[in-house]
LOVEX-340064 format. One record per residue (C-alpha): residue number from 1; residue in one letter; x, y, z. Coordinates in nm, 3 decimals. Layout:
residues N
  num  residuo     east    north       up
  NUM        A        X        Y        Z
...
//
This chain:
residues 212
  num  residuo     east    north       up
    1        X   -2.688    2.204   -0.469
    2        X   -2.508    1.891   -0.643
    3        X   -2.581    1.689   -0.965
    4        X   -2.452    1.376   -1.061
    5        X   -2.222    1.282   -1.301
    6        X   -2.058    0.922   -1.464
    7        X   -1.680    0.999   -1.490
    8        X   -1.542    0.805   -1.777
    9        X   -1.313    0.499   -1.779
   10        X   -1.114    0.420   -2.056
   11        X   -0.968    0.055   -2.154
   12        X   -0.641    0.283   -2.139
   13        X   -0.669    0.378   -1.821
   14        X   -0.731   -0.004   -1.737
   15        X   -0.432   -0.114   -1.925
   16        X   -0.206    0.153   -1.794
   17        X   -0.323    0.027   -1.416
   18        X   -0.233   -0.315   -1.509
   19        X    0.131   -0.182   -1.636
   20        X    0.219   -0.019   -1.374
   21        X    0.119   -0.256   -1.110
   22        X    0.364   -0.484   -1.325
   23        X    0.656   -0.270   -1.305
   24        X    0.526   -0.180   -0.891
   25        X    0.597   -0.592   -0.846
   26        X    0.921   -0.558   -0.981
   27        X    1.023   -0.210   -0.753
   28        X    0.909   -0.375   -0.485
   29        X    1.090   -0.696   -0.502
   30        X    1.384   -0.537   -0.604
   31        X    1.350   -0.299   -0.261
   32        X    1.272   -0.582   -0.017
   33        X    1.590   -0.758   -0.200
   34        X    1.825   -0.496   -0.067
   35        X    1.693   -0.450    0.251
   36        X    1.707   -0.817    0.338
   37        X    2.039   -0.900    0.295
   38        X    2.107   -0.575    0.499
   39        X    1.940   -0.772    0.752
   40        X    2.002   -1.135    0.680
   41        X    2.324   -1.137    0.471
   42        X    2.404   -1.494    0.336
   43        X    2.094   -1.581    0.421
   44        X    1.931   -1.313    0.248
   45        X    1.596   -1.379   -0.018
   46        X    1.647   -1.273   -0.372
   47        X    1.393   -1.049   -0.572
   48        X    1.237   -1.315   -0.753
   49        X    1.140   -1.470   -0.433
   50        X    0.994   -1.196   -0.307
   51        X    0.773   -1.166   -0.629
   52        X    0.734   -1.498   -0.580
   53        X    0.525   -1.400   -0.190
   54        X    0.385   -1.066   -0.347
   55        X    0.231   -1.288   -0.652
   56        X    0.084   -1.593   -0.402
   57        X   -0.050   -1.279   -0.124
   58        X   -0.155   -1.049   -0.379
   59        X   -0.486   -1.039   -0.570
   60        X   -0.410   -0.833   -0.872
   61        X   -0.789   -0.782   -0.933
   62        X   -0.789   -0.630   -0.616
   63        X   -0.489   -0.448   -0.711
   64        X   -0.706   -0.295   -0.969
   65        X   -0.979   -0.246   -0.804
   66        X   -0.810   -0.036   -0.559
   67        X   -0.638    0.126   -0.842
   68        X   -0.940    0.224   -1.019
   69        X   -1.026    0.424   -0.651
   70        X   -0.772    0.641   -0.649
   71        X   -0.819    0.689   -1.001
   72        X   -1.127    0.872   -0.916
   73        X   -0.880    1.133   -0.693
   74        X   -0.646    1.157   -0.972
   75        X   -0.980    1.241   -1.229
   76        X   -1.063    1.536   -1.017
   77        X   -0.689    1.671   -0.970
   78        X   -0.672    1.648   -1.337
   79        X   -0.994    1.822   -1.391
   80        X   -0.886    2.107   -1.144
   81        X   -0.577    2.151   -1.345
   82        X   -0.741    2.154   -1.670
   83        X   -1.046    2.418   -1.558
   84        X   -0.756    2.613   -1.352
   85        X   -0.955    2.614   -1.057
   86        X   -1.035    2.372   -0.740
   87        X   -1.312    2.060   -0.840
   88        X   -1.405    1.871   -0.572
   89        X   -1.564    1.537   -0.685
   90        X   -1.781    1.360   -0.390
   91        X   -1.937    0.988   -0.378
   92        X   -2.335    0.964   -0.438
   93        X   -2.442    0.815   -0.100
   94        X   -2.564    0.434   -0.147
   95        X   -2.421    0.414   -0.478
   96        X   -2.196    0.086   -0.549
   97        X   -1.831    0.087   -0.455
   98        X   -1.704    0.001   -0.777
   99        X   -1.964    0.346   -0.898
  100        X   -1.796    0.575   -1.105
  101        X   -2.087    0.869   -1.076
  102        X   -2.032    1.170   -0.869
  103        X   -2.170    1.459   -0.761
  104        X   -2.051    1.817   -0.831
  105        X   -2.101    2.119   -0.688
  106        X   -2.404    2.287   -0.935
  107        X   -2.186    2.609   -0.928
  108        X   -1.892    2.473   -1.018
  109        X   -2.082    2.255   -1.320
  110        X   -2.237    2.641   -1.446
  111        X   -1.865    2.756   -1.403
  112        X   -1.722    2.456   -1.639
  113        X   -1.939    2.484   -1.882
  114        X   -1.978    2.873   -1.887
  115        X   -2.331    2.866   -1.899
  116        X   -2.484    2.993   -1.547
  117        X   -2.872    2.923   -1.663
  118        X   -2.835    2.601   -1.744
  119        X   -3.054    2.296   -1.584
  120        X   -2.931    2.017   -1.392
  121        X   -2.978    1.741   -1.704
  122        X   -2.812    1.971   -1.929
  123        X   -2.513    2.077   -1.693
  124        X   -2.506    1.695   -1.629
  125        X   -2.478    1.609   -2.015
  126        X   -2.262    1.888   -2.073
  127        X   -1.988    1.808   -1.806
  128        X   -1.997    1.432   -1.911
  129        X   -1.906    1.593   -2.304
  130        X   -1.652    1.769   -2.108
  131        X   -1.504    1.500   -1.928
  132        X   -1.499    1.283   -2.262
  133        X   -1.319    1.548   -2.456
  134        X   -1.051    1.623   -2.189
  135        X   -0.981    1.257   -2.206
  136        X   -0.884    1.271   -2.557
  137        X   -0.550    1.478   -2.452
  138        X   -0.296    1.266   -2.367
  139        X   -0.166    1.495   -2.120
  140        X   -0.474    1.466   -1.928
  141        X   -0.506    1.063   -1.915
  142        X   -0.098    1.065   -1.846
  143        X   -0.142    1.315   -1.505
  144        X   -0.442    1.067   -1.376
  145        X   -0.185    0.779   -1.443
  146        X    0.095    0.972   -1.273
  147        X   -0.138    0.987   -0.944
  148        X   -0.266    0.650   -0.945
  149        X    0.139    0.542   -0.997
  150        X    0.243    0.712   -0.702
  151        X    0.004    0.439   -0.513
  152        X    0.046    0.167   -0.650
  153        X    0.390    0.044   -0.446
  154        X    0.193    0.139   -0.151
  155        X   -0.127   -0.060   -0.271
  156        X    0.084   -0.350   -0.276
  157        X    0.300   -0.320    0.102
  158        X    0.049   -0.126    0.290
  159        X   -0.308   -0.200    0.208
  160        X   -0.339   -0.564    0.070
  161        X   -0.071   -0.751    0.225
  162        X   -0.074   -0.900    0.594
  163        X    0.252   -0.872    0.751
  164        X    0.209   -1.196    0.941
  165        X    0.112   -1.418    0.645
  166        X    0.431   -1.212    0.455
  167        X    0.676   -1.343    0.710
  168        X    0.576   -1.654    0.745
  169        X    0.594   -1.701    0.279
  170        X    0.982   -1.521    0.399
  171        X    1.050   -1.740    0.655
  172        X    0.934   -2.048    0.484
  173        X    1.139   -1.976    0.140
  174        X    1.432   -1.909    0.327
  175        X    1.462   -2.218    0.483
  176        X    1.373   -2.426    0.166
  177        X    1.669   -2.201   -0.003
  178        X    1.957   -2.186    0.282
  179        X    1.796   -2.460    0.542
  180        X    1.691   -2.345    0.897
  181        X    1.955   -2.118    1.103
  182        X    2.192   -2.164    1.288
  183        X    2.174   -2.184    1.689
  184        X    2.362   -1.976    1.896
  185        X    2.572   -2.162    2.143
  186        X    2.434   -2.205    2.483
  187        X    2.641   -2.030    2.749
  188        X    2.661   -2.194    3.035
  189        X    2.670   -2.042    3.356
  190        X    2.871   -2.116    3.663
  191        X    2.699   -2.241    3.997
  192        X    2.685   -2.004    4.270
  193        X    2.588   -2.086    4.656
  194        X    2.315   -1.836    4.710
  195        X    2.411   -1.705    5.037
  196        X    2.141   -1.750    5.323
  197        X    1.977   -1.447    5.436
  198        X    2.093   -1.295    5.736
  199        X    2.396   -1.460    5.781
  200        X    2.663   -1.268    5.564
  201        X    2.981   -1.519    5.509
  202        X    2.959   -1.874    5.662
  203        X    3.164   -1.988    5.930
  204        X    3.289   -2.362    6.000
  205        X    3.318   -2.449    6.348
  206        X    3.501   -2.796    6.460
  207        X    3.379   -3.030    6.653
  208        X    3.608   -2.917    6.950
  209        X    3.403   -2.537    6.910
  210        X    3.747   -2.411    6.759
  211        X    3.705   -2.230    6.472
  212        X    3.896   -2.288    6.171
//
């Protein structure tokens, strides 16, 4: 059987989010910096105009939002370092995506509290005490910020930016910055006679019938 618990959010938490996804901006510029010129050379973008495309694509509410997901994975790792054991936290079915309640495994509540009689209400109330006094340690708040870091370059590249709309903010900054490129040369091509089928290598004949 499962029972339903709120995990806590702190403004921390929120504030950390917003941090990091500051300093993901700048990695991320930075990386698509050096790998540009690698491609483009003189032609090359600069990190701040990259920010510049990740700022105009990127909603950084949705940043958070996102964020605030895998914050949820990161709670229960932390919790199942903390109790020294495997917590699996799943998502109440019809509940709100943007719900931070959660069912656990009844066991596993009787187990974390160490009381194997308990009720659902009181294992309920007891593991939301527990949850709010594991998020007084620092260490615990600091290894759910850890996880939620190791996402947030990827929130940014692969889940909430179009690649299509990306090159085209790219394409359009670099020709405002180093006008449009160059064309190649064209190479032109000498005329051939095509020969006609059939016939191999023409032959001339005079007028007399004497070939030449």
């Amino acid at each position: 059987m499962l029972i339903a618990v709120e995990l806590p959010f702190s403004y921390w938490h929120r504030q950390a989010f917003s941090a990091e996804i500051e300093a993901s901006f700048d990695r991320e510029s930075e990386r698509m910096a050096i790998n540009d010129e690698a491609e483009h050379g003189e032609r090359a973008l600069a990190a701040e105009d990259f920010e510049e495309i990740l700022r105009d694509l990127v909603d950084e509410e949705a940043l958070l939002d996102a964020a605030e997901k895998d914050y949820v994975a990161g709670f229960a790792q932390a919790m199942s370092a903390e109790a020294k054991f495997k917590v699996l936290l799943k998502k109440r079915k019809g509940d709100a995506e943007e719900s931070l309640t959660r069912l656990i495994d009844r066991d596993v509540a009787r187990r974390l509290v160490g009381n194997e009689e308990a009720a659902d209400d009181e294992l309920a109330s007891a593991i939301e005490d527990l949850f709010a006094g594991w998020m007084e340690k620092e260490g615990f708040k600091l290894e759910i910020l850890e996880y939620v870091a190791c996402f947030t370059d990827a929130l940014i590249c692969d889940r909430l930016i179009k690649q299509r709309e990306f090159d085209k903010h790219a394409n359009r900054l670099r020709r405002e910055k180093h006008g449009p490129p160059a064309r190649a040369p064209r190479r032109k091509h000498p005329r051939t006679r095509r020969p006609i089928p059939g016939q191999g290598d023409l032959v001339l004949e005079s007028p007399g019938g004497k070939l030449h």
